[in-house]
PyMOL commands that place a pseudoatom at each C-alpha (Angstrom):
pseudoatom trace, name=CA, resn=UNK, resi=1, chain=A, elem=C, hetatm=0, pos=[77.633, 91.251, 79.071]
pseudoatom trace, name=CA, resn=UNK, resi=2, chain=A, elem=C, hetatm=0, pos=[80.333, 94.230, 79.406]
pseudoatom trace, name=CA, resn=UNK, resi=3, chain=A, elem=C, hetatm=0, pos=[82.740, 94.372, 76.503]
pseudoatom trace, name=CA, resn=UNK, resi=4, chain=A, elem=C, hetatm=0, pos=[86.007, 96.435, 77.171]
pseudoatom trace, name=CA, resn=UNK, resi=5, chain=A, elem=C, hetatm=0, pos=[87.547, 98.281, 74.656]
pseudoatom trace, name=CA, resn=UNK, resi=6, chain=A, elem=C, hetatm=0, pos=[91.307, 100.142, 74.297]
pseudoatom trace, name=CA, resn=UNK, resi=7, chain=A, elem=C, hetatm=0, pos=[92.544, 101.988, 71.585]
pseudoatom trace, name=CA, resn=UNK, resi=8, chain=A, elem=C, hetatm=0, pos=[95.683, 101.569, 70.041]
pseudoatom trace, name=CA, resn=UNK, resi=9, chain=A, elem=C, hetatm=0, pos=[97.158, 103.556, 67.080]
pseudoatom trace, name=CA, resn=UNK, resi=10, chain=A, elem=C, hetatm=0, pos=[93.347, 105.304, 67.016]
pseudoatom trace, name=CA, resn=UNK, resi=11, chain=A, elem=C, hetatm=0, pos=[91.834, 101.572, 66.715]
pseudoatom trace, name=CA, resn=UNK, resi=12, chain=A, elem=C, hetatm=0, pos=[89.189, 100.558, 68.884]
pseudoatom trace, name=CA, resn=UNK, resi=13, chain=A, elem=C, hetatm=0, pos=[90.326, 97.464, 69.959]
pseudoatom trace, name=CA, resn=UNK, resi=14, chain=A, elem=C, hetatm=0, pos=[87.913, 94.648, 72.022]
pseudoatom trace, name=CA, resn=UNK, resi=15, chain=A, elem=C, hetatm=0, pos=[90.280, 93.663, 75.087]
pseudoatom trace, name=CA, resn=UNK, resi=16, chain=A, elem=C, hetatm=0, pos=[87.619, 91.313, 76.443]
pseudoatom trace, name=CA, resn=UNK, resi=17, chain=A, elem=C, hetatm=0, pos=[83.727, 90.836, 77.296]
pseudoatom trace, name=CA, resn=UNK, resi=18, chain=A, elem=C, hetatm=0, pos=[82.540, 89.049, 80.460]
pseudoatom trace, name=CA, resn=UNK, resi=19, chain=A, elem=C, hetatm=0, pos=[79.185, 88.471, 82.191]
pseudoatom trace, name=CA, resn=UNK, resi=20, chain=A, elem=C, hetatm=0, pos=[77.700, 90.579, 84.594]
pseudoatom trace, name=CA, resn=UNK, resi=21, chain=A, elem=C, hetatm=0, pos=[75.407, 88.237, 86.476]
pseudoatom trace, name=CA, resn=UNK, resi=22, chain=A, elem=C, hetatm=0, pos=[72.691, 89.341, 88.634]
pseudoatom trace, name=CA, resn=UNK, resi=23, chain=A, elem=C, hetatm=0, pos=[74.227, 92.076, 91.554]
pseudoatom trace, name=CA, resn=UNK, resi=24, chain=A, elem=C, hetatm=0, pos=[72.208, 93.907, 94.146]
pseudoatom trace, name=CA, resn=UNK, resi=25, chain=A, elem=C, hetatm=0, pos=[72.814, 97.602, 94.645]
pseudoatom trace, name=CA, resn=UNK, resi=26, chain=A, elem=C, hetatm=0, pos=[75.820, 99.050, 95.825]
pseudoatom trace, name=CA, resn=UNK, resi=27, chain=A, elem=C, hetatm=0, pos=[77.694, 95.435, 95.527]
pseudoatom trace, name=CA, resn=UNK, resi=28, chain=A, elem=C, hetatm=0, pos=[80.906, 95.155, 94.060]
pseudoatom trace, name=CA, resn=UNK, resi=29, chain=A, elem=C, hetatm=0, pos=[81.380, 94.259, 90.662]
pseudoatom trace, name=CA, resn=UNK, resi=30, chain=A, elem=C, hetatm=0, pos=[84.602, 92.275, 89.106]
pseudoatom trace, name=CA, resn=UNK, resi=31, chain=A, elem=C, hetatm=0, pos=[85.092, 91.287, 85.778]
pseudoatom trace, name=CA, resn=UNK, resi=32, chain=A, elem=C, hetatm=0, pos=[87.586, 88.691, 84.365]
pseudoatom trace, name=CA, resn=UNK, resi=33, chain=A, elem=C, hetatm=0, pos=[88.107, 90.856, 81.252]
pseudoatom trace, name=CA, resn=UNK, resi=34, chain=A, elem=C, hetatm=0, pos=[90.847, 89.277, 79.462]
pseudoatom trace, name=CA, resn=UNK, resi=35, chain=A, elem=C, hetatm=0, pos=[94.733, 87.509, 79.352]
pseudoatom trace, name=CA, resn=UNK, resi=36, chain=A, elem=C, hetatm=0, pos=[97.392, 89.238, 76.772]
pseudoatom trace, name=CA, resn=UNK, resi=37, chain=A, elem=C, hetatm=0, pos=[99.496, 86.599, 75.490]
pseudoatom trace, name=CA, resn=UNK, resi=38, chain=A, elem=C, hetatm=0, pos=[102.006, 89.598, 75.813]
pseudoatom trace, name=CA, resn=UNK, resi=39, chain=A, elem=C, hetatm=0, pos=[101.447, 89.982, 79.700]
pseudoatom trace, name=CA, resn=UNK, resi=40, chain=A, elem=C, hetatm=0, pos=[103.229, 87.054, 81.563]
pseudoatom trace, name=CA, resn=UNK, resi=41, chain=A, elem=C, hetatm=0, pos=[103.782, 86.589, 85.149]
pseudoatom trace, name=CA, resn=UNK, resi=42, chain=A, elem=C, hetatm=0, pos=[106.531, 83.657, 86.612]
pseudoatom trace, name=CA, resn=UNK, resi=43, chain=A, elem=C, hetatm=0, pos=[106.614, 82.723, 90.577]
pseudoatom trace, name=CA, resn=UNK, resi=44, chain=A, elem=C, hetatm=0, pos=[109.459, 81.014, 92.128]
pseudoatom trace, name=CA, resn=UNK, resi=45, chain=A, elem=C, hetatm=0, pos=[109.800, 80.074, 95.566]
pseudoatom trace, name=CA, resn=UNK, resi=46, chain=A, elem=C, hetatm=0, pos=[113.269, 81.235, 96.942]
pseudoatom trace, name=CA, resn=UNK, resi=47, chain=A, elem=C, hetatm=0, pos=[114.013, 81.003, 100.595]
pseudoatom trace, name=CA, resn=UNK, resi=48, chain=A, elem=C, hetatm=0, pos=[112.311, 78.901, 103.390]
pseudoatom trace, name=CA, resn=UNK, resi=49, chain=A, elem=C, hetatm=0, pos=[113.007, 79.454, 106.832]
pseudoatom trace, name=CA, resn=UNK, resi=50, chain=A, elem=C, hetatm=0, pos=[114.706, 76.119, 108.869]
pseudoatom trace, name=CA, resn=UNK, resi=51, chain=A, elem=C, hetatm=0, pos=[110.822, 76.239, 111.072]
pseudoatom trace, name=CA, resn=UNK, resi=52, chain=A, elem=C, hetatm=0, pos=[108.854, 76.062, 108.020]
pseudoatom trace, name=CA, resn=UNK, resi=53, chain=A, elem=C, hetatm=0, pos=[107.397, 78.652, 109.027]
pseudoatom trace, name=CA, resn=UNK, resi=54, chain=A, elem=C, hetatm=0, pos=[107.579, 81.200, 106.023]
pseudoatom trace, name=CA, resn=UNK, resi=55, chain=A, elem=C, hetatm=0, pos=[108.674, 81.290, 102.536]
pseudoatom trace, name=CA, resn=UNK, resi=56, chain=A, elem=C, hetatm=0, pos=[109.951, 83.578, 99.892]
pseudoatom trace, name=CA, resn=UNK, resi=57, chain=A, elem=C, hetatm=0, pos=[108.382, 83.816, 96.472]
pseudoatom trace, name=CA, resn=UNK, resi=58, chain=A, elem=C, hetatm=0, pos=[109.443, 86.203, 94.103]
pseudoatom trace, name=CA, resn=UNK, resi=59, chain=A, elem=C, hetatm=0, pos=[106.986, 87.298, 91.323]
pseudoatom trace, name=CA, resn=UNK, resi=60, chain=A, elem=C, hetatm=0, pos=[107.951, 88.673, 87.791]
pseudoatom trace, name=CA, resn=UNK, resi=61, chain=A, elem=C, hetatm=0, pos=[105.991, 90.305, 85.793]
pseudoatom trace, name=CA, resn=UNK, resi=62, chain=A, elem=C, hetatm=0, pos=[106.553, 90.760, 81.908]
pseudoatom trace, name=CA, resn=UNK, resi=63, chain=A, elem=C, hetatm=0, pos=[105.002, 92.860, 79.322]
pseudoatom trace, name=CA, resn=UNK, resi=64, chain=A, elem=C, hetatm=0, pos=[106.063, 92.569, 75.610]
pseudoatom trace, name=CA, resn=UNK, resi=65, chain=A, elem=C, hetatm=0, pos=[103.231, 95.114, 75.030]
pseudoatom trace, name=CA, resn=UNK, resi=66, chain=A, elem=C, hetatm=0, pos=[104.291, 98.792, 73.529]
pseudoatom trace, name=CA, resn=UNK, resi=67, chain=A, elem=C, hetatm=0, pos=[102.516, 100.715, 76.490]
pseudoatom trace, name=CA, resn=UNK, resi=68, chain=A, elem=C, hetatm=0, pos=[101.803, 99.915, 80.089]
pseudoatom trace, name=CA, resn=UNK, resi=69, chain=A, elem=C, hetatm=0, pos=[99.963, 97.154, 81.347]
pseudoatom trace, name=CA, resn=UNK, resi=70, chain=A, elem=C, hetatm=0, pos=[97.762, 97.471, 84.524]
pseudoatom trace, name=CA, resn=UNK, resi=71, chain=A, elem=C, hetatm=0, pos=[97.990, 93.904, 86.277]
pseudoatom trace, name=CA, resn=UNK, resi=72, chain=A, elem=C, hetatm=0, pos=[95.525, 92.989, 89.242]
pseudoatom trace, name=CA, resn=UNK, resi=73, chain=A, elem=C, hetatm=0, pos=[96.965, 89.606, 90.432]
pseudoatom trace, name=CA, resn=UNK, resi=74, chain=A, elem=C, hetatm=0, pos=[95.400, 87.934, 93.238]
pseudoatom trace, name=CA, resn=UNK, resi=75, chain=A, elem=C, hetatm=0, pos=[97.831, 86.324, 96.268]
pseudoatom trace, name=CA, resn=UNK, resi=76, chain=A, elem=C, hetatm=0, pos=[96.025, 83.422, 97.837]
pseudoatom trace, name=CA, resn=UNK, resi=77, chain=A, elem=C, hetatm=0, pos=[98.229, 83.368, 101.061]
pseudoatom trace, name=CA, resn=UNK, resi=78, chain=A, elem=C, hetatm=0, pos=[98.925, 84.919, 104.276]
pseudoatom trace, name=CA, resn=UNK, resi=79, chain=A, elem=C, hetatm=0, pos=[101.754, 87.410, 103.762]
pseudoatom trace, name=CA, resn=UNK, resi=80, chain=A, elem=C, hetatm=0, pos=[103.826, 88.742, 106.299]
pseudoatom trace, name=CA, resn=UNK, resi=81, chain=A, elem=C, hetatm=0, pos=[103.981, 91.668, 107.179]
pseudoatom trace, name=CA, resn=UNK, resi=82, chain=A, elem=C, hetatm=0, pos=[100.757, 92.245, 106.032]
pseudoatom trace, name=CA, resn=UNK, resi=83, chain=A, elem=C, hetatm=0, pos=[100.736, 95.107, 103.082]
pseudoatom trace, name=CA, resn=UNK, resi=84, chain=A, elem=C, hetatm=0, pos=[99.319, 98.239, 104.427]
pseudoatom trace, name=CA, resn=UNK, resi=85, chain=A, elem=C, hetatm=0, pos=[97.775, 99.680, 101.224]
pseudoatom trace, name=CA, resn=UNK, resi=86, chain=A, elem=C, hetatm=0, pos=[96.608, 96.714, 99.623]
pseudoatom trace, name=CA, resn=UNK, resi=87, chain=A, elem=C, hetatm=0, pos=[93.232, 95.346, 99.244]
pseudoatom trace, name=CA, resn=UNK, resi=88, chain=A, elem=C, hetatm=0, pos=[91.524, 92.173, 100.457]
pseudoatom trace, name=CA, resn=UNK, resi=89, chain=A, elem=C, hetatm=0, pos=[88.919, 90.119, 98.774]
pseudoatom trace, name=CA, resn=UNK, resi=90, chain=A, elem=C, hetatm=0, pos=[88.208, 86.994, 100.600]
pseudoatom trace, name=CA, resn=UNK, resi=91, chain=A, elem=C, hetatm=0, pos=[91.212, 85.169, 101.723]
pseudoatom trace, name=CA, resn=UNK, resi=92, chain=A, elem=C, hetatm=0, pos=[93.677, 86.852, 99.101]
pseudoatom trace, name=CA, resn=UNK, resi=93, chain=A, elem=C, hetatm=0, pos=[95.117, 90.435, 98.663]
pseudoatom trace, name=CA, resn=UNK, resi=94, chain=A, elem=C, hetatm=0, pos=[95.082, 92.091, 95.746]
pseudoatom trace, name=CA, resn=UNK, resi=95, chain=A, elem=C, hetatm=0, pos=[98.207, 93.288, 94.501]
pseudoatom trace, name=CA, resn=UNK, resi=96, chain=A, elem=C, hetatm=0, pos=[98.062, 96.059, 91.503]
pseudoatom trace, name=CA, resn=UNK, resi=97, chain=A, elem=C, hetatm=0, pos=[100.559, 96.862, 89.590]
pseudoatom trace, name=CA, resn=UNK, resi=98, chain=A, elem=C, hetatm=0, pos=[101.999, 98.891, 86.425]
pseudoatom trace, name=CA, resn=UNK, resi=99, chain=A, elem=C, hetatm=0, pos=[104.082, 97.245, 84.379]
pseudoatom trace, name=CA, resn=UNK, resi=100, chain=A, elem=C, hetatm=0, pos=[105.537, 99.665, 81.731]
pseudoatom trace, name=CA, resn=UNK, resi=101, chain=A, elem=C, hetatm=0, pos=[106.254, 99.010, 77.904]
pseudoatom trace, name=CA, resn=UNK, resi=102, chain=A, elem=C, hetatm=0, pos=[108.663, 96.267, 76.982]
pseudoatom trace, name=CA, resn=UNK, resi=103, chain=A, elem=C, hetatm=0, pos=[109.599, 96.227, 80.809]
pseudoatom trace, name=CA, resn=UNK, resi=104, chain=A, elem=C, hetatm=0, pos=[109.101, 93.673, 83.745]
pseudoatom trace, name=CA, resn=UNK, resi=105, chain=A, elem=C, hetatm=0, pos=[108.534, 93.921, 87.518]
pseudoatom trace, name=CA, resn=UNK, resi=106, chain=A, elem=C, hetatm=0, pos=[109.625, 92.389, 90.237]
pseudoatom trace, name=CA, resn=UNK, resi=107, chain=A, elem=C, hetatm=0, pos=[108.155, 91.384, 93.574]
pseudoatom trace, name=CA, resn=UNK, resi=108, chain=A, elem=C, hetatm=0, pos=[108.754, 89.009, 96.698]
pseudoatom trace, name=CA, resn=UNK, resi=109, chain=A, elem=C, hetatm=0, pos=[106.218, 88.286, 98.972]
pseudoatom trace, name=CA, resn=UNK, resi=110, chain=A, elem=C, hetatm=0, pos=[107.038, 86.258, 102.443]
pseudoatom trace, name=CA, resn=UNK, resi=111, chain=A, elem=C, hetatm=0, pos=[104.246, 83.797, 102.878]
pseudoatom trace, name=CA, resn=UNK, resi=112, chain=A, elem=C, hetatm=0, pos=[103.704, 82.936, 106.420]
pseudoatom trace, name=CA, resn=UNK, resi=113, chain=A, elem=C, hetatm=0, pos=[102.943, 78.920, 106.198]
pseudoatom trace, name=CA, resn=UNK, resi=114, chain=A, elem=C, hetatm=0, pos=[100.033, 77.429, 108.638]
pseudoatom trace, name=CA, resn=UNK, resi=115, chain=A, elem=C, hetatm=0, pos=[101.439, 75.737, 111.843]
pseudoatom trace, name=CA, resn=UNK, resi=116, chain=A, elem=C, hetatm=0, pos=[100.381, 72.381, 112.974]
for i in range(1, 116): cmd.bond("trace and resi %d" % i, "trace and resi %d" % (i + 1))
show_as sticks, trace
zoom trace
C-alpha cells in the first residue's frame, strides 16, 4: 500500500491509500489516491455539428477547498485538434489541471465522433 498525506493548518492529514500491485522496473506507476467531496467536476454537451461528426462538451471544475486542488481527469475520446502538451495513456488524454481555492475552471473539448 502507499498512503498519501497533506498537511493542512500543520495537521498531517491521510488524503488516501491505494495498492501498489506487482510493477516491473522502470514501469509507470498510477495511483487512484482519493475523491474530495469538495472537488466536483460537471460535463455538458453543448454544440453538435449538422454531420454528427463532432461535439462540444464543456467541463467545470469546482473546488470548495481553501487551497488549490491539482485535478488529473481522464478524457476517453478523440479530441480535435489534438492537445499538443497533453499526455496519453491508452485511448484517453490526460488533462491536468489547477483549480484554485473556492474557484472553478472551465474547459471545452470538441470530440470528434466515429464515422460509419
Amino acid at each position: 500500500m502507499a498512503a498519501v498525506f497533506e498537511t493542512l493548518a500543520g495537521r498531517r492529514l491521510l488524503v488516501g491509500e491505494a495498492a501498489i500491485g506487482d510493477k516491473a522496473v522502470g514501469e509507470r506507476v498510477d495511483y487512484d489516491i482519493g475523491q474530495s467531496p469538495a472537488v466536483q467536476f460537471g460535463s455538458v454537451i453543448t454544440e453538435r455539428d449538422a454531420k454528427g461528426e463532432y461535439q462540444t462538451w464543456q467541463v467545470t471544475l469546482t473546488n470548495a477547498r481553501p487551497f488549490d486542488a491539482e485535478v488529473e481527469m481522464l478524457i476517453p475520446f478523440a479530441i480535435d485538434p489534438e492537445p499538443a502538451a497533453w499526455e496519453r495513456r491508452g485511448s484517453s488524454w490526460v488533462w491536468r489541471v489547477r483549480v484554485p481555492a473556492n474557484d472553478s475552471v472551465v474547459q471545452s473539448f470538441r470530440q470528434k465522433l466515429k464515422s460509419g
